[in-house]
C-alpha positions as CSV (number, residue, x, y, z in Angstrom):
1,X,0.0,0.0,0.0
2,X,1.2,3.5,-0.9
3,X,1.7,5.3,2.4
4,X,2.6,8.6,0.8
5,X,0.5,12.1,0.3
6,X,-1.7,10.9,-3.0
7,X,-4.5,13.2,-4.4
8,X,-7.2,10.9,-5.3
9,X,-9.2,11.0,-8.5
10,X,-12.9,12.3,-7.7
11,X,-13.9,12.8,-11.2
12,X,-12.6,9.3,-13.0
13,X,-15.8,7.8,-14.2
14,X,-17.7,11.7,-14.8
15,X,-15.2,13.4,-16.4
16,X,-13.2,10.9,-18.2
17,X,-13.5,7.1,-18.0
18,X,-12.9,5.2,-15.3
19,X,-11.1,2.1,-16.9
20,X,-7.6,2.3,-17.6
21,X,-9.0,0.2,-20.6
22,X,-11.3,2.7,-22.0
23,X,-9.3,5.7,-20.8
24,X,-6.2,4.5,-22.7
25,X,-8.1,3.5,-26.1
26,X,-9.8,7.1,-25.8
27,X,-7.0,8.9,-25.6
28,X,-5.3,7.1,-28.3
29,X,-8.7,7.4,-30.6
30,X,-8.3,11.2,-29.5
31,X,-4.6,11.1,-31.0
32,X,-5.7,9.7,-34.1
33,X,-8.5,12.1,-35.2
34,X,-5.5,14.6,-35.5
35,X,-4.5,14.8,-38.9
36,X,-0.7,15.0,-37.7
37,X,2.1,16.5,-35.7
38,X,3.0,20.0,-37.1
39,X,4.9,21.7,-35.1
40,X,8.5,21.6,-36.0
41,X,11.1,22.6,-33.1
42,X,11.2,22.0,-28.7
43,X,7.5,21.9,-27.2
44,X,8.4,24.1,-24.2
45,X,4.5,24.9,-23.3
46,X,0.9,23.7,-24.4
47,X,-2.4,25.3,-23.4
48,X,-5.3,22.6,-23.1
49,X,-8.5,22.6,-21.8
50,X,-9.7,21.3,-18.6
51,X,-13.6,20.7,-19.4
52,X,-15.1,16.4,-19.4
53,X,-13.3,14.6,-22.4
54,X,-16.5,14.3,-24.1
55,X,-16.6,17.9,-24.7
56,X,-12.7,19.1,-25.0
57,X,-10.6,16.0,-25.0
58,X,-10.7,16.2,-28.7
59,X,-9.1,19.7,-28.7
60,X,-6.6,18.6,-26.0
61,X,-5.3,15.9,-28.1
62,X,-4.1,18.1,-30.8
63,X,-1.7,19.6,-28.3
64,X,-0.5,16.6,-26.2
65,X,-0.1,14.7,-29.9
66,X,2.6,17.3,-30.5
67,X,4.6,16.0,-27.4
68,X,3.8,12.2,-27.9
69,X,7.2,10.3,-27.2
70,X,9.0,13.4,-26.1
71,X,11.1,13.3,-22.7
72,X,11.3,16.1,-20.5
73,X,12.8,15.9,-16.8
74,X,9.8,17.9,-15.2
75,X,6.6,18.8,-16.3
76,X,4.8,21.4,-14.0
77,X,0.6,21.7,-14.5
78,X,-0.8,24.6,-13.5
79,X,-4.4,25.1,-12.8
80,X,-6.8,27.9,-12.0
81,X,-8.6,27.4,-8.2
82,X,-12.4,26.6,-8.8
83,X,-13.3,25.5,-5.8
84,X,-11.1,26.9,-3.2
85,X,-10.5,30.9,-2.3
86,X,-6.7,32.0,-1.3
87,X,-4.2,34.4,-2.2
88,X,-1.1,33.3,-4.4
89,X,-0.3,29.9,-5.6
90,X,-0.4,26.2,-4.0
91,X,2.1,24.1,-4.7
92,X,1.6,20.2,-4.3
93,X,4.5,19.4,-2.7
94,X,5.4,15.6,-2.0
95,X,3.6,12.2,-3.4
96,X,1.7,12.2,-6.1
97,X,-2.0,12.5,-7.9
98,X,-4.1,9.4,-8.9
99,X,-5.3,8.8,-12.4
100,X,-6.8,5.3,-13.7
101,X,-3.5,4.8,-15.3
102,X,-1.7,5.1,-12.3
103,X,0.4,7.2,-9.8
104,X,2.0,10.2,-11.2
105,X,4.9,11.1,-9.1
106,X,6.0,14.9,-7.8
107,X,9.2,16.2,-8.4
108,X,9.9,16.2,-5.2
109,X,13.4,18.1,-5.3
110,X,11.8,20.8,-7.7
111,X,8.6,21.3,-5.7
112,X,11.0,22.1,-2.5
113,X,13.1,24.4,-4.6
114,X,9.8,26.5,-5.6
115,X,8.4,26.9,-2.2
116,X,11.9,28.4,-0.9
117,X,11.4,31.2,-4.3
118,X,8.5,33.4,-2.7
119,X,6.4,33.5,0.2
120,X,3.1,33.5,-2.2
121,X,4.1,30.0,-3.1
122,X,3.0,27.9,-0.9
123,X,2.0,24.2,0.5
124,X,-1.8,23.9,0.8
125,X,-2.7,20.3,0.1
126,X,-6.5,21.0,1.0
127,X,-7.0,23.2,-2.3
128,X,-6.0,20.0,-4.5
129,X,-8.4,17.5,-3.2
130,X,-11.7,19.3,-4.6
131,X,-9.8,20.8,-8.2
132,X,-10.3,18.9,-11.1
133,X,-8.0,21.1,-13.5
134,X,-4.4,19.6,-12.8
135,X,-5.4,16.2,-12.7
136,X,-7.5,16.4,-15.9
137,X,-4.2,16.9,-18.0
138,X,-2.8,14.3,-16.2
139,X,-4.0,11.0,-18.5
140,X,-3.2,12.8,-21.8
141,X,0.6,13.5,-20.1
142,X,0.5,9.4,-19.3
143,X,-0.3,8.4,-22.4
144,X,2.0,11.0,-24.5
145,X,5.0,10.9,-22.4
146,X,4.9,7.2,-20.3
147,X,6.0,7.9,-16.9
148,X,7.1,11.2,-16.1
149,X,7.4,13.4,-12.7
150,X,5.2,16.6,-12.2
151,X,5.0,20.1,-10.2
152,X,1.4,20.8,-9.8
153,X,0.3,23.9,-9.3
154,X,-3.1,25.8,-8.3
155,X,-3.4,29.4,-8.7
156,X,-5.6,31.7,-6.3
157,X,-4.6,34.9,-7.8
158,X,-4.7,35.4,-11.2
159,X,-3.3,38.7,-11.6
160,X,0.1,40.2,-13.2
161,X,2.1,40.3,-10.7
162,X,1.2,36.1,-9.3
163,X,1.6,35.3,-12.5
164,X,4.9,37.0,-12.5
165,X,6.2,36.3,-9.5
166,X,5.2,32.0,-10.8
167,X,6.7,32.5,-13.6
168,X,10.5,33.9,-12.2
169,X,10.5,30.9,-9.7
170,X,9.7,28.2,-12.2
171,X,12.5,29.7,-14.6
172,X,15.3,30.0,-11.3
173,X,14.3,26.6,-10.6
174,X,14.6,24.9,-13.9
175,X,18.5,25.2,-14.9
176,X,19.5,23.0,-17.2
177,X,16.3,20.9,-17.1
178,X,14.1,19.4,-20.0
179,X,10.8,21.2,-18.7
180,X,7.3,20.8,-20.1
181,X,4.9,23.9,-18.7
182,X,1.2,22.8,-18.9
183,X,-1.4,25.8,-18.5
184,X,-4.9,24.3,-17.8
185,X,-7.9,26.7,-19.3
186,X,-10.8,26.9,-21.1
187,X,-12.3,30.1,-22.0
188,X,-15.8,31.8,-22.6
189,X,-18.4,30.6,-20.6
190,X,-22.4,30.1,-21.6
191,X,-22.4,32.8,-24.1
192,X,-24.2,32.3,-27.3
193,X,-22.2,30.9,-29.9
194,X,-21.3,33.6,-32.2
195,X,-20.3,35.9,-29.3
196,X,-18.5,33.1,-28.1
197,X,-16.2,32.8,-30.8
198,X,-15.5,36.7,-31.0
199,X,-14.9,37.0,-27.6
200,X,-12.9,33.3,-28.1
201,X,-10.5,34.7,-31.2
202,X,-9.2,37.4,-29.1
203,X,-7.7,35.4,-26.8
204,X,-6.2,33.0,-29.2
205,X,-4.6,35.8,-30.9
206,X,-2.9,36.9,-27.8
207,X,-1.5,32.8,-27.0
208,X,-0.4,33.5,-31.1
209,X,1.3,36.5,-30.5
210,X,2.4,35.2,-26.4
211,X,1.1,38.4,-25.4
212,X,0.5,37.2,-21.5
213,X,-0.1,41.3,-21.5
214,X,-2.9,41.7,-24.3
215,X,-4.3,38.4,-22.3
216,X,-4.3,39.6,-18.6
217,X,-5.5,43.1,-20.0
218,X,-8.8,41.4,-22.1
219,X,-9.9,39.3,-18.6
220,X,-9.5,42.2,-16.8
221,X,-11.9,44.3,-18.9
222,X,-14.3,41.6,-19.7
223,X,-13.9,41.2,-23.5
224,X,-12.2,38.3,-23.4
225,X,-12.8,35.3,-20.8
226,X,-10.2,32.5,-19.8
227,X,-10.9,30.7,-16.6
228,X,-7.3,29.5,-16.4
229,X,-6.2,32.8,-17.9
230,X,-3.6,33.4,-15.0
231,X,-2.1,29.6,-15.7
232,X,-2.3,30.6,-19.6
233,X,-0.1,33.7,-19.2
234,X,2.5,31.9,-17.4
235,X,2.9,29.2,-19.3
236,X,3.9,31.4,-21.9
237,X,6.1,33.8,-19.8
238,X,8.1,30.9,-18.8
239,X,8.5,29.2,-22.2
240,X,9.2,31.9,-23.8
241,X,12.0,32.7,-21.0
242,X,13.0,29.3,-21.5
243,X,13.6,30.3,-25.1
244,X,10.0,29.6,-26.9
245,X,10.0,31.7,-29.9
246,X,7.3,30.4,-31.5
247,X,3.3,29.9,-30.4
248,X,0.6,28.0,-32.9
249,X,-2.8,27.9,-31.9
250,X,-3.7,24.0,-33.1
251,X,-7.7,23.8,-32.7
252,X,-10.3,25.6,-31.1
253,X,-14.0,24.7,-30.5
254,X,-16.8,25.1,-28.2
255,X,-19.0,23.0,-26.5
256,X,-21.8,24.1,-29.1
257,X,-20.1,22.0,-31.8
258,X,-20.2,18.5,-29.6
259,X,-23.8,18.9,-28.4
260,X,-25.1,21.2,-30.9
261,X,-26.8,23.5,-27.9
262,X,-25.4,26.8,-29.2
263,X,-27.3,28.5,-26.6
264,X,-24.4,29.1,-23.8
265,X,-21.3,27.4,-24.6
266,X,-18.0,26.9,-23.2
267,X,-14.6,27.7,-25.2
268,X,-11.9,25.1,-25.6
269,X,-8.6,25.8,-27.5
270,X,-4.9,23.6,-27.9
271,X,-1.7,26.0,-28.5
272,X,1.6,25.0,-28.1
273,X,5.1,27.1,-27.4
274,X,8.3,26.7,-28.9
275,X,11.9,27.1,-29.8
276,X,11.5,27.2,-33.7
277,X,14.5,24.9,-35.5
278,X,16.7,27.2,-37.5
């Protein structure tokens, strides 16, 4: 029996199957609806959503099929805090979360070098139990990358300045590292389709241009809406400071085009970040 700190799945079977079986064969059925990898350089970041599979595990897969096979020495998943108020960011810090394909492990070593970067990082295991929007990435990881070891990370604050302040301790932390940086977001919610998709396209022109700026600037006035905005902005200040030169957005879609309710839907999009091959 496994005696350590372990986050157990509460949405295996709701959100996503249940069977490692089914979950697996999914995931790779996902993979192959995506015409084909087309990035060409180092995956440093990806943006995927965090909704039930049935409605944006399609989307997802065209960014995780971008990192199928790829190694990296720490992959950190950040998440925006549905569930849980608090200022600043927790940090997971020891064990591991539970998927039906098994135990991911934390980076143990890395997690303890984050929480020594800033006082607004911090370890509140509580505000992991109830949040669904690390562990959701956390099957598409398993099945692109085999086993790997994770940061997670829940944001509280969205603002410039957490996201900042994230952003710097994950890059003084990495060194030489392979690092993967998972944002966790979807974006407009139950709006009507069309004003859906405007309000939708200007954030994906900010994750094209990795304008975290432009991003944090179109929550904060309302014409743009991104529930994992604050995890979206980091991810690309970090990969870009990791030397991400490049961002594609891969597919976007709403809930409206699964069910066909376009009455109030929910945005999904995939984008990836990286170093470009010369």
């Amino acid at each position: 029996m496994d005696d350590r700190l372990i986050k157990r799945s509460l949405i295996a079977g709701s959100w996503y199957p249940g069977s490692p079986r089914v979950l697996s064969r999914d995931i790779m059925d996902y993979f192959d609806n995506v015409p084909g990898k087309t990035v060409q350089g180092r995956i440093l970041g990806l943006v995927a959503p965090h909704a039930g599979y049935m409605y944006s595990g399609q989307v997802a897969a065209h960014a995780y099929k971008e990192i199928k096979g790829q190694t990296y020495d720490v992959v950190f998943v950040i998440g925006p805090s549905h569930r849980a108020f608090f200022r600043g960011v927790s940090l997971f810090k020891e064990g591991g979360y539970e998927t039906p394909l098994g135990i991911v492990d934390v980076h143990e070593d890395m997690a303890a070098r984050l929480l020594e970067q800033d006082p607004r990082i911090a370890f509140l295991p509580d505000v992991h139990l109830q949040e669904h929007s690390v562990e959701i990435q956390l099957p598409f990881l398993q099945v692109a990358l085999g086993e790997f070891s994770f940061v997670p990370l829940i944001m509280g604050d969205q603002d410039y300045e957490t996201c900042r302040v994230l952003a710097d301790a994950i890059v003084n932390c990495c060194g030489n590292k392979q690092v993967l940086i998972v944002g966790s977001s979807d974006l407009s919610h139950y709006h009507g389709y069309e004003q859906a998709v405007r309000m939708d396209s200007r954030i994906l022109e900010h994750l094209r241009k990795m304008d975290e700026c432009g991003l944090i600037r179109d929550l904060s006035s309302g014409t743009g809406e991104a529930c994992g905005g604050g995890p979206a902005a980091v991810t690309m200040m970090v990969a870009r400071q990791l030397g991400a030169d490049k961002a594609a957005v891969l597919k976007y879609a709403n809930s409206g085009d699964v069910t066909g309710d376009r009455s109030g839907v929910v945005g999904y999009a995939a984008a990836v970040f990286y170093e470009g091959e010369s």
